[in-house]
Residue, then its C-alpha position, 0 to 999 in steps of 0.5 A: x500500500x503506498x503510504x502518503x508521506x516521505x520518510x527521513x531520506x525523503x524517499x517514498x515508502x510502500x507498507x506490507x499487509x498481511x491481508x488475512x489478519x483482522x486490524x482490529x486484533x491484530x496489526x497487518x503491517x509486515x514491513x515497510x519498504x523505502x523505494x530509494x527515491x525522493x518521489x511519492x508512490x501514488x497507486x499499487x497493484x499486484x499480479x498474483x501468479x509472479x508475486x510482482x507488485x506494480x507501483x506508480x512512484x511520482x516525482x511531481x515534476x519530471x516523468x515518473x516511474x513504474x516500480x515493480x517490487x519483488x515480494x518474494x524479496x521486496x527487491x526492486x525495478x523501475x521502468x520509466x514511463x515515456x518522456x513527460x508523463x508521470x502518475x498523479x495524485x489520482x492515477x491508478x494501476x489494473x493489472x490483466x494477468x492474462x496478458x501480463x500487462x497494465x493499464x496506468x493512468x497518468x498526466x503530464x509532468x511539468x518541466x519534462x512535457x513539451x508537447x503541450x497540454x495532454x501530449x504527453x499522456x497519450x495511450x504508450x505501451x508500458x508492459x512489465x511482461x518480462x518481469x511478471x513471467x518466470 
């Protein structure tokens, strides 16, 4: 679950929950994971049969980055999205795990998009399918 604030390195940080635990006997929180860059992670989604999470790390500026975390060791990978476009503060993340893609939704980044308004956010192919196969 990405967590809404910076930690003491002002890295954004993604929470591990048990989801079989009730909250309201137990606490869920497994780890918390730094993502090692000073961007905040705006939405997550997992694909189930790889044990990939994918996350939408956003920087606010400049052209953001999908973050896929390996929970079987919490190690991680980026991919950049396409030049001036970046998550924001509502974008989401579905995965289709039947074709091991993802469909993300984003907007322009503010210094790196030069292509006016909404240029930058055109339909790109953005597919984790060799991280999400093993």
């Amino acid at each position: 679950m990405p967590l809404p604030g910076l930690n003491d390195n002002l890295h954004g940080q993604v929470a591990v929950l048990d989801l079989s635990v009730d909250p309201d006997q137990a606490n869920p929180l497994i780890t918390i994971i730094d993502i090692g860059q000073i961007a905040l992670p705006r939405a997550a989604a997992v694909h189930l049969e790889s044990g990939t999470v994918l996350v939408l790390v956003d920087n606010v500026l400049d052209t953001g980055v999908l973050l896929l975390i390996n929970e079987a060791d919490n190690s991680l990978s980026a991919i950049a999205f396409p030049t001036g476009s970046r998550p924001g503060e509502n974008s989401g993340v579905v995965v289709d795990p039947e074709n091991l893609t993802a469909l993300i939704s984003m907007t322009d980044s503010v210094d790196d998009c030069t292509a006016g308004l909404g240029g930058c956010t055109r339909r790109c192919s953005i597919s984790p399918r060799a991280h999400l196969v093993r």
